[in-house]
ZAMARGU-4260 file (C-alpha; in steps of 0.2 Angstrom, whole numbers, plus 5000, padded with zeros to 4 digits):
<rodrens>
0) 4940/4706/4902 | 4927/4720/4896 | 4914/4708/4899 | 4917/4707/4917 | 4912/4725/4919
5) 4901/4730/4906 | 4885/4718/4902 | 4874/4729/4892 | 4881/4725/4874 | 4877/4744/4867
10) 4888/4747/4883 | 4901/4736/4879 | 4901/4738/4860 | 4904/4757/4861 | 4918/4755/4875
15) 4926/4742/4862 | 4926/4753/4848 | 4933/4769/4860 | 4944/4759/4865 | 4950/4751/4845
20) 4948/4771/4839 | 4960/4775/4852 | 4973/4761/4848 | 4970/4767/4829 | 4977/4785/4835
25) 4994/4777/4837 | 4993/4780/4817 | 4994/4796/4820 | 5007/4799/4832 | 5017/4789/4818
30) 5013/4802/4803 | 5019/4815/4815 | 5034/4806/4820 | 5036/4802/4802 | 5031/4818/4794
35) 5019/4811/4785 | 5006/4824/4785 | 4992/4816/4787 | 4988/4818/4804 | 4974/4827/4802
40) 4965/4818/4789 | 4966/4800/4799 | 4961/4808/4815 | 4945/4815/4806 | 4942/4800/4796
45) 4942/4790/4812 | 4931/4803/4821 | 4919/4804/4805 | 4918/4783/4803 | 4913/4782/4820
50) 4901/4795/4820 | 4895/4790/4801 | 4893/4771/4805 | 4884/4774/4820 | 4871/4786/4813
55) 4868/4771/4800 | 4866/4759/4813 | 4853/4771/4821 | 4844/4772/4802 | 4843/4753/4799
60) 4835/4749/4816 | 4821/4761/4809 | 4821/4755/4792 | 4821/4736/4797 | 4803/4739/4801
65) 4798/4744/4785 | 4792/4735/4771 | 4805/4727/4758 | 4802/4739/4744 | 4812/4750/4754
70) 4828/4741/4753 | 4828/4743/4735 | 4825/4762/4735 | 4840/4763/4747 | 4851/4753/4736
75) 4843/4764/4720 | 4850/4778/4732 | 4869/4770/4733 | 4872/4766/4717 | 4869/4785/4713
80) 4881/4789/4728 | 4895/4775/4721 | 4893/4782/4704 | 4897/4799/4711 | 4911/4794/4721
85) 4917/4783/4707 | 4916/4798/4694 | 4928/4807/4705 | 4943/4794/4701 | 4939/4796/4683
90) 4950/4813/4683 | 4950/4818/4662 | 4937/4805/4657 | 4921/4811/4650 | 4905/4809/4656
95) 4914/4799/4668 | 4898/4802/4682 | 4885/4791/4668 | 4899/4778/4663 | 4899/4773/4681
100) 4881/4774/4684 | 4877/4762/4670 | 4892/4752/4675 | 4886/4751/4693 | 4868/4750/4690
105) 4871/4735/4678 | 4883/4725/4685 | 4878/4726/4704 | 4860/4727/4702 | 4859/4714/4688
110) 4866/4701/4700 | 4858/4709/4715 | 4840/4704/4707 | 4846/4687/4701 | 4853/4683/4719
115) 4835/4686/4725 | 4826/4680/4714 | 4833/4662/4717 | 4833/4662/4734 | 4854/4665/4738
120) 4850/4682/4747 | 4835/4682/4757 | 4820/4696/4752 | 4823/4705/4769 | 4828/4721/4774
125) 4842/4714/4784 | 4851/4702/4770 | 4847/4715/4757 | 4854/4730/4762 | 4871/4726/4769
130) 4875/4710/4754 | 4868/4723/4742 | 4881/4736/4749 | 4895/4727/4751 | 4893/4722/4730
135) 4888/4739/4727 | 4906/4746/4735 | 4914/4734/4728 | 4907/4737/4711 | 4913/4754/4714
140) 4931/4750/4719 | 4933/4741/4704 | 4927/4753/4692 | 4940/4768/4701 | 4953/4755/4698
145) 4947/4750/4679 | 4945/4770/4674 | 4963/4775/4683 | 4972/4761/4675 | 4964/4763/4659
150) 4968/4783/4658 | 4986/4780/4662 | 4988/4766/4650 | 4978/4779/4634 | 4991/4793/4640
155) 5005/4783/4641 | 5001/4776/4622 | 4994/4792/4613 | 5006/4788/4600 | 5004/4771/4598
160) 4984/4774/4596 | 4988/4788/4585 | 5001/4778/4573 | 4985/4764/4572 | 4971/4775/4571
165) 4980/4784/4555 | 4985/4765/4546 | 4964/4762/4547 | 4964/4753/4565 | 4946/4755/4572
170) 4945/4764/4589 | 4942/4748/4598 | 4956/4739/4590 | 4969/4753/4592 | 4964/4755/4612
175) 4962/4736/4615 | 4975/4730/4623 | 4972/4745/4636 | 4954/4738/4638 | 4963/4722/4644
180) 4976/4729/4656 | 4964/4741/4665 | 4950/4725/4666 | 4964/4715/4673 | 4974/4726/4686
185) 4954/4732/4692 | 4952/4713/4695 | 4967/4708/4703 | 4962/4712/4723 | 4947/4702/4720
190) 4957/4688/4713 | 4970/4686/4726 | 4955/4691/4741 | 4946/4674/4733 | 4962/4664/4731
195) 4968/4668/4748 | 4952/4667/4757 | 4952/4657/4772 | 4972/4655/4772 | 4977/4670/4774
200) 4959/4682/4781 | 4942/4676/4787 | 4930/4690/4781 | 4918/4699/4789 | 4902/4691/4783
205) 4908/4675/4790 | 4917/4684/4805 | 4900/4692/4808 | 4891/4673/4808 | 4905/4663/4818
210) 4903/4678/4832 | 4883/4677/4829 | 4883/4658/4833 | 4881/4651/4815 | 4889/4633/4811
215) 4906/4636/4807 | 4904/4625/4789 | 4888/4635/4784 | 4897/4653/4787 | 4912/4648/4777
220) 4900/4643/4763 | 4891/4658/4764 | 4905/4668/4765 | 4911/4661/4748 | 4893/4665/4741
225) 4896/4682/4745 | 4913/4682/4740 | 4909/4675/4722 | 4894/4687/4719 | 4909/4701/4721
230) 4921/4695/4709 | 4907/4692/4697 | 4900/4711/4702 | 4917/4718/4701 | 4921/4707/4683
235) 4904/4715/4676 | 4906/4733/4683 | 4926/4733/4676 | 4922/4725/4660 | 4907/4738/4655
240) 4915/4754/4665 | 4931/4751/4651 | 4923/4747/4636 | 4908/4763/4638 | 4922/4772/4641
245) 4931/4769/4627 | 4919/4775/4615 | 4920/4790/4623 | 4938/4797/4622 | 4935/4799/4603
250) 4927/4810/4593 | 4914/4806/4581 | 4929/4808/4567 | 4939/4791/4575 | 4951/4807/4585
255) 4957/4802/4601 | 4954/4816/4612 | 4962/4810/4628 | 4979/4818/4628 | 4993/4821/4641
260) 4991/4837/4653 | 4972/4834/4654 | 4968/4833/4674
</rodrens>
């Protein structure tokens, strides 16, 4: 229908996405009928989103014209930002803001690199850039799950790592079986989005492709590239993000220092 009367798609694309905001404003119509409270923080997170994505649509049509080498600076540039962001969730954690660097850094970028350098993402400012972010948030996602789990679990057991630490149990043995919960609930979305993928959601990347005109069977498979390259991020980021961690909540007497009360 919009096509009929808009044909300039910057036109068109900005009258579909006023239009999808508005509809998103019913949200907060429901949070005031529902006294949620959160009004205000949807209505400027929709607000900022648009504004946000827009500017970095604006961005990439100048960088697109740059030379490669660029690409990686930008990305070198998010994984400081995810790191941050990630840092954030790590309420009570030390040196939460380097754990998540390294954990980010070496579990995005490594496949990142090996990605290109077999040919599965092209060396192009346009694939490298928008793959390399989508496993650099996921990354990112995973390690705020992994470091929120694994506190809760510590807290919850200060006794139990306590009662091992003081019958000889090595710091790593004693928090082990946390390291394994907080790896596992941080993997679980990515799991079930790869177990359910094509049943129950068609992602963007092949959403993006099927719109673009690609053949329907080369977007599914490219879509389950991208797919695997973010369980295998997110299993990488998880797995280091807890076990660096872990070295880190006890002294250099074998204490553990994480207690309950800490924010």
């Amino acid at each position: 229908m919009l096509t009929r009367y808009f044909h300039d798609p910057i036109t068109l694309a900005a009258v579909q996405a006023l239009i999808a905001g508005s509809l998103a404003f019913f949200v907060v119509f429901l949070s005031y009928k529902l006294q949620l409270r959160m009004e205000r923080d949807i209505s400027i997170a929709l607000v900022r989103g648009l504004i946000q994505v827009v500017i970095v649509g604006m961005v990439l049509l100048l960088i697109f014209q740059e030379p490669v080498a660029i690409g990686f600076v930008i990305l070198a540039a998010m994984m400081i930002a995810a790191a941050q962001t990630s840092a954030k969730r790590a309420r009570g954690l030390p040196d939460a803001f380097r754990v998540s660097l390294y954990s980010i850094v070496i579990g995005s970028g490594s496949v990142l690199l090996v990605a290109v350098a077999i040919g599965v993402i092209e060396l192009k400012l346009s694939a490298l850039i928008p793959v390399g972010s989508m496993l650099l948030a996921n990354g990112m996602n995973t390690a705020s799950l992994a470091f929120n789990r694994f506190r809760g679990e510590v807290l919850a057991h200060v006794g139990h790592i306590d009662a091992a630490l003081s019958l000889g149990a090595s710091p790593r043995a004693a928090v082990m079986p946390y390291i394994r919960a907080a790896i596992l609930a941080s993997l679980i979305p990515r799991v079930d989005s790869l177990r359910s993928l094509g049943i129950v959601w068609i992602p963007g990347v092949m959403t993006g492709m099927l719109l673009g005109g690609s053949h329907p069977v080369r977007a599914a498979l490219y879509q389950f590239v991208i797919m695997s390259m973010i369980l295998t991020v997110s299993a990488l980021t998880s797995i280091l993000a807890v076990l660096l961690m872990s070295r880190r909540i006890f002294t250099p007497a074998e204490q553990l220092i994480l207690r309950g009360g800490q924010e």
